[in-house]
C-alpha positions as CSV (number, residue, x, y, z in Angstrom):
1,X,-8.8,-5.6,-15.8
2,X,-10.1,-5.6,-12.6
3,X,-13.1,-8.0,-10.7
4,X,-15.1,-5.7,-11.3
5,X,-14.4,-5.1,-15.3
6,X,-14.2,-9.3,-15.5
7,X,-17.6,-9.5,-14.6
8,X,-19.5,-6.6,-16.4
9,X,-17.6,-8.8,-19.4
10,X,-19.3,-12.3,-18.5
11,X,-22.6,-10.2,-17.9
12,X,-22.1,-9.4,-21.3
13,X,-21.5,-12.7,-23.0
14,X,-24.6,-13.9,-21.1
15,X,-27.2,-11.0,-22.6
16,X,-25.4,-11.2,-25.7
17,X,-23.8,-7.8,-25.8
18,X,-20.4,-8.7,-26.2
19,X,-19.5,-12.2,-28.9
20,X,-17.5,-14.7,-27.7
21,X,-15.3,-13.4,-29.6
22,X,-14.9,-9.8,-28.7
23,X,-14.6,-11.4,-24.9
24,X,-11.5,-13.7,-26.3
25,X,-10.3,-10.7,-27.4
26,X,-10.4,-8.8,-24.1
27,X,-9.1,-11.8,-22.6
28,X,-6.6,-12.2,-25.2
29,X,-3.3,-11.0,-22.8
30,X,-4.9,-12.7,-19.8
31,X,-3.2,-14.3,-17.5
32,X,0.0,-12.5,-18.6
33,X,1.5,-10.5,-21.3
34,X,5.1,-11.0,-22.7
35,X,6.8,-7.7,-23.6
36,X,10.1,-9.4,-24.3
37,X,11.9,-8.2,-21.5
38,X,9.1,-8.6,-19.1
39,X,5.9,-11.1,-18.3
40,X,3.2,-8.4,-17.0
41,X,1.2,-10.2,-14.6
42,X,-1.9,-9.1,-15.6
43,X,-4.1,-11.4,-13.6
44,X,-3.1,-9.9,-10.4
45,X,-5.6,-7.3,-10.2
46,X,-8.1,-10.3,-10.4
47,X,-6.4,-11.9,-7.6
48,X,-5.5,-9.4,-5.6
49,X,-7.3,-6.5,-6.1
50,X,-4.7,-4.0,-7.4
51,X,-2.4,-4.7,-10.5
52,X,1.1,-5.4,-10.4
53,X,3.1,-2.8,-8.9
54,X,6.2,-1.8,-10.7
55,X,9.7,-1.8,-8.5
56,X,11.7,0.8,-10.7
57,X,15.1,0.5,-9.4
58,X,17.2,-1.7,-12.1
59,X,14.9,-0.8,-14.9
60,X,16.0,1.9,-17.8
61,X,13.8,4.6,-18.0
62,X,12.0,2.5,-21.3
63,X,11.8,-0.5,-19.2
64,X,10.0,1.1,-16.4
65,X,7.6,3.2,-19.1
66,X,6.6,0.4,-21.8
67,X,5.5,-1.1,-18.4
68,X,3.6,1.6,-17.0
69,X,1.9,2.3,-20.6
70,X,0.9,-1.2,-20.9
71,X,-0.6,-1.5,-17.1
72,X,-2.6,1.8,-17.4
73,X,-4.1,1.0,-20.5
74,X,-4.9,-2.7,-18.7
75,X,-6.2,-1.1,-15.2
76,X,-6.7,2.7,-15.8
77,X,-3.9,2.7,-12.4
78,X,-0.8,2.9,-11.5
79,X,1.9,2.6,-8.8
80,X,5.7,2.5,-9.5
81,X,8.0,2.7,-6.4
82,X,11.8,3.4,-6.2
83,X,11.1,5.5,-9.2
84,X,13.9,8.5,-10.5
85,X,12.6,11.7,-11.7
86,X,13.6,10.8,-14.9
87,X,11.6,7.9,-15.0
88,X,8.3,10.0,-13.6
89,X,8.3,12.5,-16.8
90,X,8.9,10.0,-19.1
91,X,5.6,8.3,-17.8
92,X,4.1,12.0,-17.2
93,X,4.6,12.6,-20.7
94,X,2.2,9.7,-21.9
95,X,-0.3,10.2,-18.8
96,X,-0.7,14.0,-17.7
97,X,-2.5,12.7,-14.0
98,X,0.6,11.0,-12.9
99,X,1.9,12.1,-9.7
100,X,5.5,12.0,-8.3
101,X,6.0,11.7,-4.4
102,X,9.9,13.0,-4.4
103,X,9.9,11.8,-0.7
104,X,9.1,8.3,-1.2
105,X,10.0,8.6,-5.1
106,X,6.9,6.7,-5.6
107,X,4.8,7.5,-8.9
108,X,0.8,6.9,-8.8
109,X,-2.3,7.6,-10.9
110,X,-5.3,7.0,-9.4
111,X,-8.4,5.3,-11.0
112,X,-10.7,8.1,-12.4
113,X,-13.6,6.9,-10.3
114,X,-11.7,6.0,-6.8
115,X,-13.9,4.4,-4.4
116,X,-14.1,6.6,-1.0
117,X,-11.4,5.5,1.2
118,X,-12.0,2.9,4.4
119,X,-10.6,2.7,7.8
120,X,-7.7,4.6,8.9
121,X,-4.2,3.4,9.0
122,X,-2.0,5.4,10.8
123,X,2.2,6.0,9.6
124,X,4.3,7.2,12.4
125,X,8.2,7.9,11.7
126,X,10.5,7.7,14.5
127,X,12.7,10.7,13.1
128,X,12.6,12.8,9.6
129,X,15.3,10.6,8.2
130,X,13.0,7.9,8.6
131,X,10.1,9.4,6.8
132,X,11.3,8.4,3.0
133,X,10.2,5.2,4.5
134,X,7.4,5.9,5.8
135,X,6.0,8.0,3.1
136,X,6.4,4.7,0.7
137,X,4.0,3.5,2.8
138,X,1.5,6.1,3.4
139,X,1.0,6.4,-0.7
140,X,0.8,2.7,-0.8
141,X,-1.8,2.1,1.4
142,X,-3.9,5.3,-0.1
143,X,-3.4,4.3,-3.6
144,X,-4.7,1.4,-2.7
145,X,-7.9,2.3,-0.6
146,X,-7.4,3.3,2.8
147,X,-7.8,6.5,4.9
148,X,-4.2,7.5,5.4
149,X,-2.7,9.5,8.4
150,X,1.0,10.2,8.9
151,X,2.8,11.7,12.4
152,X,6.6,12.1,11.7
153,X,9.6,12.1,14.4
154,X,7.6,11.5,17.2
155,X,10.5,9.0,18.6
156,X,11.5,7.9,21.9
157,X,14.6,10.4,22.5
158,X,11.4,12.8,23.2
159,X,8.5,10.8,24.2
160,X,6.6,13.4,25.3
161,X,6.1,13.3,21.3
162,X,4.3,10.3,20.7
163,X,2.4,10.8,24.5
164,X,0.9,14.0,23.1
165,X,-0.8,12.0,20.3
166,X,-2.7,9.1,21.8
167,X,-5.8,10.5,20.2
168,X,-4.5,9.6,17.3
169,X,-3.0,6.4,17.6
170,X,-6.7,5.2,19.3
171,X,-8.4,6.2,15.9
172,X,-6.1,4.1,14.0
173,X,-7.1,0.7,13.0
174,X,-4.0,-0.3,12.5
175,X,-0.4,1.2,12.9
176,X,2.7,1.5,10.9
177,X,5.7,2.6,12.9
178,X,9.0,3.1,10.9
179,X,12.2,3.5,12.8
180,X,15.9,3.1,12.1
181,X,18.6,3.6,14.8
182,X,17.7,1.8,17.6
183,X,14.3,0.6,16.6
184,X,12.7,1.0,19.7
185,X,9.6,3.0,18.9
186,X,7.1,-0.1,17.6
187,X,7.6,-1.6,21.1
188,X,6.7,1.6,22.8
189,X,3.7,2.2,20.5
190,X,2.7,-1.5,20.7
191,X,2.5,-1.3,24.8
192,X,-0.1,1.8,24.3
193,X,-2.4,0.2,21.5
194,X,-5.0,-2.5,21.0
195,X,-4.3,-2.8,17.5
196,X,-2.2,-4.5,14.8
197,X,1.2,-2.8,14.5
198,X,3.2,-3.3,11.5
199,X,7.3,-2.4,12.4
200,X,9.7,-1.2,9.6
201,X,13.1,-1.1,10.4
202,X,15.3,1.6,8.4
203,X,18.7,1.3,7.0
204,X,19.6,5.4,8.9
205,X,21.9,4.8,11.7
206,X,25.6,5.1,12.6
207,X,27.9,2.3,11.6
208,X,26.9,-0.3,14.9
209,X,23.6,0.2,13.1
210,X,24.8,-2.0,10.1
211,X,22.4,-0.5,7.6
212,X,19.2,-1.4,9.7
213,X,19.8,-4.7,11.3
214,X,20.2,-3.7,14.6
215,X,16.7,-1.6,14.2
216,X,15.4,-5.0,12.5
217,X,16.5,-7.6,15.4
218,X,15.3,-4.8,18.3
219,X,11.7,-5.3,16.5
220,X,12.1,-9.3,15.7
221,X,12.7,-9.2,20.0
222,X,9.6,-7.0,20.7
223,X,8.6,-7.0,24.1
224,X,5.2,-6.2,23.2
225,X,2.2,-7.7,21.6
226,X,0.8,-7.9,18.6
227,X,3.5,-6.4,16.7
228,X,4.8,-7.5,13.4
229,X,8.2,-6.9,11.5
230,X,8.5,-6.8,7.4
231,X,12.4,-5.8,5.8
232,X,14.5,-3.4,6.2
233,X,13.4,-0.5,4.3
234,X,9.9,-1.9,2.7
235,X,7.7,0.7,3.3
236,X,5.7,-0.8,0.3
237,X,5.5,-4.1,2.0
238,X,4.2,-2.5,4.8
239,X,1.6,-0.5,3.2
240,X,0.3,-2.7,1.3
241,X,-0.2,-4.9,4.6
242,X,-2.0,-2.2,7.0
243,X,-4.3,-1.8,3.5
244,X,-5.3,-5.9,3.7
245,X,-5.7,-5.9,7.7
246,X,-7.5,-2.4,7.5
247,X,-9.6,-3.5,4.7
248,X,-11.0,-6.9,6.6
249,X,-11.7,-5.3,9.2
250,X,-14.0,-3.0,7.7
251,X,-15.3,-5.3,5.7
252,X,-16.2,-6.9,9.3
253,X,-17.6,-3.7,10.5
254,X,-20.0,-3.2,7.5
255,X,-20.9,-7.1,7.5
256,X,-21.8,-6.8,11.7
257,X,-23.9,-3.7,11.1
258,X,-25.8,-5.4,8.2
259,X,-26.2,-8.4,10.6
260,X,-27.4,-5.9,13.8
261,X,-30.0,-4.5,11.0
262,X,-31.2,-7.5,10.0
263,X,-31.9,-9.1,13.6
264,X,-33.5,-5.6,14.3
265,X,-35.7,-6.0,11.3
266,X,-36.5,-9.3,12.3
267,X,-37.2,-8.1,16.1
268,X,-40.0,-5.7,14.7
């Protein structure tokens, strides 16, 4: 149950087209469910805006499904991360609009009536080993609202690359740059933008790379501005961030051009 659903069902208490009792009812699993081996958090999408997202990896395919049933039949959406094939056709099999990302090896189902997407955030890889990464993030931030745009292995070995695409990266509202190795892209992106950047550092690398740290303490020391750093790996995190930042400032946008309307009005 989302805001929305929570307050066509108060609406409905008041004019007396729902009982109390039919709204205790709907309220029943509210703020949680306990499925034995799990406490859904069911209140999130109240909170938050999006229901609880389900991190696959360490869950048996049953685990992962009883989940997924119970949350789509709660919110009418889905998005599992980390997820194995395996795990994507058992929940195919009970919802036929589930989608499986192989890159990201995220699943997602959509809401039938999707509102139209805001923004832009833009998901930049540094190289193709990097866009697994990058791709969790990309679905995240779609699934959960935003216009999405991806440029992949544009790093700085050739930065002609990312040079070429400065049109791009104005248009963006806010930036997510992924990058293992030496982790050096965010900064270079950083010094060319005006907006939030959001760094992921990636576990690909040689050995000196040790699994992403090095790419994780090169973005922690950024030279430039404005640039923030979530875990090693955690495209999720980072997608769900750019959404949130993204998201406000829209929100700002459509709230100053109500404002410039209303002074207008009152000019006349």
């Amino acid at each position: 149950m989302n805001r929305g659903e929570l307050t066509n069902l108060l609406k409905g208490v008041r004019t007396g087209r729902l009982s109390v009792d039919q709204a205790l009812e709907r309220l029943r699993h509210l703020p949680y469910e306990d499925l034995g081996f799990a406490r859904m958090d069911n209140h999130r999408a109240i909170r938050q805006g999006f229901p609880e997202v389900i991190f696959c990896e360490g869950k048996t395919v049953s685990q992962a499904t009883t989940i997924a049933r119970r949350s789509l039949e709660r919110h009418g959406m889905l998005l599992a991360t980390r997820a194995s094939r395996e795990i994507f056709n058992a929940i195919k099999a009970k919802e036929p609009s589930a989608e499986y990302h192989p890159l990201s090896r995220a699943i997602v189902v959509k809401p039938a009536r999707p509102a139209p997407p805001v923004g832009q955030v833009l998901v930049l890889s540094a190289g193709t080993s990097d866009i697994p990464v990058a791709e969790e993030a990309a679905v995240t931030a779609d699934i959960l609202g935003s216009q999405v745009e991806t440029l992949y292995d544009v790093g700085v070995a050739g930065l002609h690359r990312i040079l070429d695409n400065r049109a791009a990266l104005d248009a963006a509202r806010v930036l997510v740059v992924v990058a293992g190795m030496d982790g050096v892209l965010p900064s270079v992106v950083g010094g060319l933008v005006d907006k939030p950047v959001i760094a992921v550092p990636t576990s690909v690398g040689y050995g000196a790379s040790f699994q992403g740290l090095a790419a994780l303490l090169t973005m922690l020391n950024s030279c430039a501005a404005g640039v923030a750093v979530v875990n090693i790996d955690n495209g999720f995190g980072a997608g769900v961030l750019a959404h949130r930042i993204n998201a406000m400032a829209a929100t700002g946008d459509s709230e100053g051009r109500q404002g410039r309307r209303e002074t207008k009005s009152r000019q006349r």
